[in-house]
C-alpha positions as CSV (number, residue, x, y, z in Angstrom):
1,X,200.3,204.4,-140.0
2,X,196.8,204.8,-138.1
3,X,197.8,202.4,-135.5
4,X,201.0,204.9,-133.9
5,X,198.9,207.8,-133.7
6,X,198.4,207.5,-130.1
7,X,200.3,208.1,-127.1
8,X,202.2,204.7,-126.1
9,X,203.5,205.0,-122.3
10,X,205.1,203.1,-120.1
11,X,202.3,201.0,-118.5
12,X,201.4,199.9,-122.1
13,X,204.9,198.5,-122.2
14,X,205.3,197.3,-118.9
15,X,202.7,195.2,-120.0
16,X,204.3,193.4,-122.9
17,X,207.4,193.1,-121.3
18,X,205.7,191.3,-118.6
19,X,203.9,188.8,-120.7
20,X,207.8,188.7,-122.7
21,X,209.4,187.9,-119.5
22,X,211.8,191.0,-120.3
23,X,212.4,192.8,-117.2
24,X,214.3,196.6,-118.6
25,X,214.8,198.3,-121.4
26,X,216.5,200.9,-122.9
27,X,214.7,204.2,-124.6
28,X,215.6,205.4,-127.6
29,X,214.8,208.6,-128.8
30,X,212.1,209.4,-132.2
31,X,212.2,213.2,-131.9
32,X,214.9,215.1,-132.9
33,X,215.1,217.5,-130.0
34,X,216.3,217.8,-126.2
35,X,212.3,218.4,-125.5
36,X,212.1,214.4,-126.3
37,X,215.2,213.8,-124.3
38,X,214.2,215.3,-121.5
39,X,210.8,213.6,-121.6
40,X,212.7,210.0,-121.8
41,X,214.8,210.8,-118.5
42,X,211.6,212.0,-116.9
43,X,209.8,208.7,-117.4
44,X,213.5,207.2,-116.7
45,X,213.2,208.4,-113.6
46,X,209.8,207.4,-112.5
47,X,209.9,204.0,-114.3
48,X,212.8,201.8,-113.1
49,X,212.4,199.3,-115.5
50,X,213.5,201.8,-118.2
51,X,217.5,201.0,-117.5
52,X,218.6,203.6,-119.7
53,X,218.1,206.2,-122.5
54,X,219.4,206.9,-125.8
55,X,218.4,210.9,-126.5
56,X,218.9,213.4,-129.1
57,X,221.8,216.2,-128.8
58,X,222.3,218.5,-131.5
59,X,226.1,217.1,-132.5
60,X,226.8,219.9,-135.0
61,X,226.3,222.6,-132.2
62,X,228.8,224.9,-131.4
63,X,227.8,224.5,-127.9
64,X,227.6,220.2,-128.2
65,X,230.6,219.7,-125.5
66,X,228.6,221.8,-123.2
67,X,225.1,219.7,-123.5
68,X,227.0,215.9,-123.4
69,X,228.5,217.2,-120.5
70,X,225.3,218.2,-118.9
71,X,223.3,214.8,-119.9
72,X,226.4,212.6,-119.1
73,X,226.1,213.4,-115.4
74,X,222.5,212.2,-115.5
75,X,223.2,208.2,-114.5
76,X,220.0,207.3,-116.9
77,X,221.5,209.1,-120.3
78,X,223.4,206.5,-122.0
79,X,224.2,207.8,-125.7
80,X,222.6,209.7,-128.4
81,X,221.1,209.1,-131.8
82,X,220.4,211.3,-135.0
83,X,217.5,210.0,-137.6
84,X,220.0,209.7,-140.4
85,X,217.9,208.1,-142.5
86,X,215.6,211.0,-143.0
87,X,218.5,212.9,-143.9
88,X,218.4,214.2,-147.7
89,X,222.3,214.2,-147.8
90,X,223.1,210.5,-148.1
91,X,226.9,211.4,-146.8
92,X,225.4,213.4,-143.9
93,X,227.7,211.2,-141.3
94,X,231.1,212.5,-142.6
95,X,229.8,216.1,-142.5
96,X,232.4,217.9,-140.8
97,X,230.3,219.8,-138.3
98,X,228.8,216.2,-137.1
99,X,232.1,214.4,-136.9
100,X,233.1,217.0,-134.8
101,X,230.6,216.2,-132.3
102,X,230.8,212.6,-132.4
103,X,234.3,213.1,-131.4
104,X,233.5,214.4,-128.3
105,X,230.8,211.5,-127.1
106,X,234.1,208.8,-126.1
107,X,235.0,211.4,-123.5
108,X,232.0,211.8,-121.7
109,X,231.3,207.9,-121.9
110,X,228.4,207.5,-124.3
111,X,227.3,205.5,-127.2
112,X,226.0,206.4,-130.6
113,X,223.0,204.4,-132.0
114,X,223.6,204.1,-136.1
115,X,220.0,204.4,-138.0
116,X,220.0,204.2,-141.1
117,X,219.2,202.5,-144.6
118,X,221.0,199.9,-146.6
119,X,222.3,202.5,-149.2
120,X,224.2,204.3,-145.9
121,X,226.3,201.4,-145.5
122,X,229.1,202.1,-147.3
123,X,229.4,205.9,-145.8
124,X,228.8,203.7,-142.3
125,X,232.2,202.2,-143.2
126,X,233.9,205.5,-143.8
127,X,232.4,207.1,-140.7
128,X,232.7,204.3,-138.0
129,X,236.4,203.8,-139.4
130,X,237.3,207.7,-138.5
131,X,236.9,206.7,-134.4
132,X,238.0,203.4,-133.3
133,X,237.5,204.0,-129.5
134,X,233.8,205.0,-129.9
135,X,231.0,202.4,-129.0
136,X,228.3,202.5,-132.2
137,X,225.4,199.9,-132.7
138,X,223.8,199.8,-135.7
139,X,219.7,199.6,-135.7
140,X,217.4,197.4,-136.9
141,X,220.2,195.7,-139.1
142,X,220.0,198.5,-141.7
143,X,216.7,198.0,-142.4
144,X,217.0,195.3,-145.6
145,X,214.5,195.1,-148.1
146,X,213.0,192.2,-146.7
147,X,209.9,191.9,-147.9
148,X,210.9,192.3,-151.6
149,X,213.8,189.7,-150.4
150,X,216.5,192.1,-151.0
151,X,219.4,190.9,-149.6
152,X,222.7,190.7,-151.9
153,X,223.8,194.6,-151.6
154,X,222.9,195.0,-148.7
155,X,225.0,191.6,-147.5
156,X,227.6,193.6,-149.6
157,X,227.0,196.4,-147.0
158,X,227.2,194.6,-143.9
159,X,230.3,192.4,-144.2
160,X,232.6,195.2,-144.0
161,X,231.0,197.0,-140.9
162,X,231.5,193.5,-138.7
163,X,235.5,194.3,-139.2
164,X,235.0,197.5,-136.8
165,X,234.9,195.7,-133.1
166,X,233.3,198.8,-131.4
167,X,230.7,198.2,-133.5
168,X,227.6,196.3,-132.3
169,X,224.5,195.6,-134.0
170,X,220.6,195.3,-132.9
171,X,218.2,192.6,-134.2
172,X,215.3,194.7,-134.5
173,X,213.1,196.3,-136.5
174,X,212.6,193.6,-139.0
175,X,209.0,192.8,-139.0
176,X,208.6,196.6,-140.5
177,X,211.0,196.2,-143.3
178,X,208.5,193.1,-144.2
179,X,205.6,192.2,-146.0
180,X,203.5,193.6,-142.9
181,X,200.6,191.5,-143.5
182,X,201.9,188.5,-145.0
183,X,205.5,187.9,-143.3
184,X,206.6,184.4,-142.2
185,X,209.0,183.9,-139.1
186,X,211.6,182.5,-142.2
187,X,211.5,185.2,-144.2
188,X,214.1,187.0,-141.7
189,X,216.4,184.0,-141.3
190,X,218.7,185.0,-144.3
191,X,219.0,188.2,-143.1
192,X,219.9,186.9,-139.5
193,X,222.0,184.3,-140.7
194,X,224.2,186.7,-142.4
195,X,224.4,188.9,-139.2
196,X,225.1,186.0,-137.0
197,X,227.8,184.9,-139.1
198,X,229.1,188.5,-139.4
199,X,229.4,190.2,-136.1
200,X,229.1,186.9,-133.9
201,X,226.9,186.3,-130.3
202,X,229.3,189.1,-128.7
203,X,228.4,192.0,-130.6
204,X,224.3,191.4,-131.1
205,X,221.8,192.7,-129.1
206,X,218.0,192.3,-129.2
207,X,215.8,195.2,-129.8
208,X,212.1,195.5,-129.9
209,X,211.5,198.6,-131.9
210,X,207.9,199.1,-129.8
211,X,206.0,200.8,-130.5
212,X,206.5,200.6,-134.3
213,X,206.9,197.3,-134.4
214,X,203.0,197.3,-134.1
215,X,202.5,198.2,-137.5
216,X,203.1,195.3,-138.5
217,X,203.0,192.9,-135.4
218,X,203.0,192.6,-131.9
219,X,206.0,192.9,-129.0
220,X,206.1,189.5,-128.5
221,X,206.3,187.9,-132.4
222,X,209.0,190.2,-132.5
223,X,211.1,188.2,-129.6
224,X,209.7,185.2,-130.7
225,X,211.6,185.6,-134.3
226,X,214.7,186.2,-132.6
227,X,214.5,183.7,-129.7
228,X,213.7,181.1,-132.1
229,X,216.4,182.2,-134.2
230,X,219.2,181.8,-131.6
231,X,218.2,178.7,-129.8
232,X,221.1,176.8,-131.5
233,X,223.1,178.8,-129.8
234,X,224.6,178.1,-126.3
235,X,222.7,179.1,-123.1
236,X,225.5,181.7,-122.9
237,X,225.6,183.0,-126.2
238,X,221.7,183.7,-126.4
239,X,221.8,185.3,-122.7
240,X,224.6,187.9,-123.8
241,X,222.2,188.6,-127.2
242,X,219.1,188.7,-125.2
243,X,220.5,190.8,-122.5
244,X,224.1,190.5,-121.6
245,X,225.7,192.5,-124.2
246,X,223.2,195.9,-124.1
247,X,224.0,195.8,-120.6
248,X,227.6,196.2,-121.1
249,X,227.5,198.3,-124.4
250,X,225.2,201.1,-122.7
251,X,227.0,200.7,-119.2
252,X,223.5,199.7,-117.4
C-alpha cells in the first residue's frame, strides 16, 4: 500500500483528467467523518471541475435530519456514503438505527453510494428493497474476486439487485480486485458483460476510483478498460455511461 501514502490533491488529478479528456468529477468520501466532508466541499469550492461530492454523515445519529439538512443546502453535497465493507456486522445495512437515517436522505434530495463486498449482496437486496424512491449506486461492481476469476456467486448476487430501477451501478474499482501486477484488459470482460447485460447503458456510470486505482494501475488504463469495453455500444449509450447518467443520478 506504499504507493497511497501521500497526499493526492486536486492538481494531481486535474492532470489525469486532462490527459483522459474527462472534464469533472464527483468526490467521494474515504473517511468516515464530517472532518472529510467538509474538506471535500472546501476543495469543491475552490476547484470547479469537482462537480459534486459524496460525504460522510453519521446516518444512525439522533441528530442525522439535522446534519442532511445542513449539507443539503450546500449546491456541491450530493449524497453520502458509509464504508460498509469494513463493517464486522455483515447485516449492518438493515440495522434499524441506519435505516432510519437512510429514510430521511429522499427528502432532502440526496443519493446513497452502496460499498460493499460480494458476500453483502444479498443483504443489498433486502436493504435497497425497503426504499423504492431512494437513488443508490452501487461501487466498484461489488468488488468480484477478479483476480482469482470468481465470478458465479457473485453473478448470483448481482442479478437480483438490477430488478431495483433506483438502483444504479459504477464501473470502477476493478483493476484493485485484480491480479495487480499481472491483469489483462480481458480479465474484467466477464464481469462487465454480466453488468451490461444486467442493469443496461441507463443505469451504468463510469468511475475511476483515483487515487487507489494506482495500486494497481494508472487513471487512464482504468478508462481505457471501460471505453474499450463499451465501444459496441451506440454513441448515445456510451455518452450516458461515460457521463450522462452521473450527471442526472447526482443532480450535477
Amino acid at each position: 500500500m506504499q504507493v497511497l501514502k501521500c497526499d493526492f490533491m486536486p492538481p494531481d488529478l486535474k492532470k489525469e483528467m486532462k490527459k483522459a479528456e474527462i472534464d469533472g468529477c464527483v468526490a467521494i468520501q474515504a473517511d468516515q467523518s464530517e472532518n472529510e466532508t467538509e474538506f471535500l466541499l472546501a476543495l469543491a469550492e475552490e476547484h470547479d471541475f469537482i462537480k459534486g461530492v459524496v460525504g460522510w454523515v453519521d446516518l444512525r445519529a439522533s441528530e442525522v435530519e439535522k446534519r442532511l439538512r445542513h449539507y443539503s443546502q450546500i449546491n456541491a453535497f450530493k449524497g453520502v456514503r458509509h464504508l460498509v465493507q469494513d463493517e464486522p456486522d455483515d447485516h449492518f445495512l438493515l440495522r434499524d438505527d441506519f435505516l432510519k437515517g437512510i429514510e430521511k436522505l429522499s427528502k432532502y434530495g440526496l443519493s446513497y453510494d452502496i460499498l460493499i463486498y460480494p458476500r453483502h449482496l444479498s443483504t443489498v437486496d433486502k436493504f435497497v428493497s425497503k426504499f423504492p424512491n431512494q437513488r443508490f449506486v452501487l461501487d466498484h461492481i461489488a468488488k468480484p474476486k477478479i483476480g482469482k476469476r470468481e465470478i458465479k456467486d457473485w453473478e448470483q448476487g448481482i442479478r437480483p439487485l438490477s430488478q431495483h430501477p433506483k438502483l444504479y451501478c459504477k464501473l470502477s474499482g476493478m483493476i484493485t480486485e485484480a491480479d495487480w501486477e499481472n491483469w489483462e484488459p480481458e480479465d474484467f470482460r466477464p464481469y462487465l458483460d454480466v453488468i451490461l447485460d444486467a442493469f443496461g447503458p441507463d443505469r451504468l456510470m463510469f468511475g475511476s476510483d483515483w487515487p487507489v486505482c494506482t495500486l494497481a494501475g494508472d487513471y487512464s488504463q482504468v478508462i481505457e478498460i471501460v471505453k474499450n469495453f463499451i465501444e459496441s455500444l451506440s454513441i448515445t449509450e456510451q455518452e450516458k455511461i461515460m457521463e450522462g447518467n452521473a450527471k442526472r443520478f447526482y443532480d450535477l
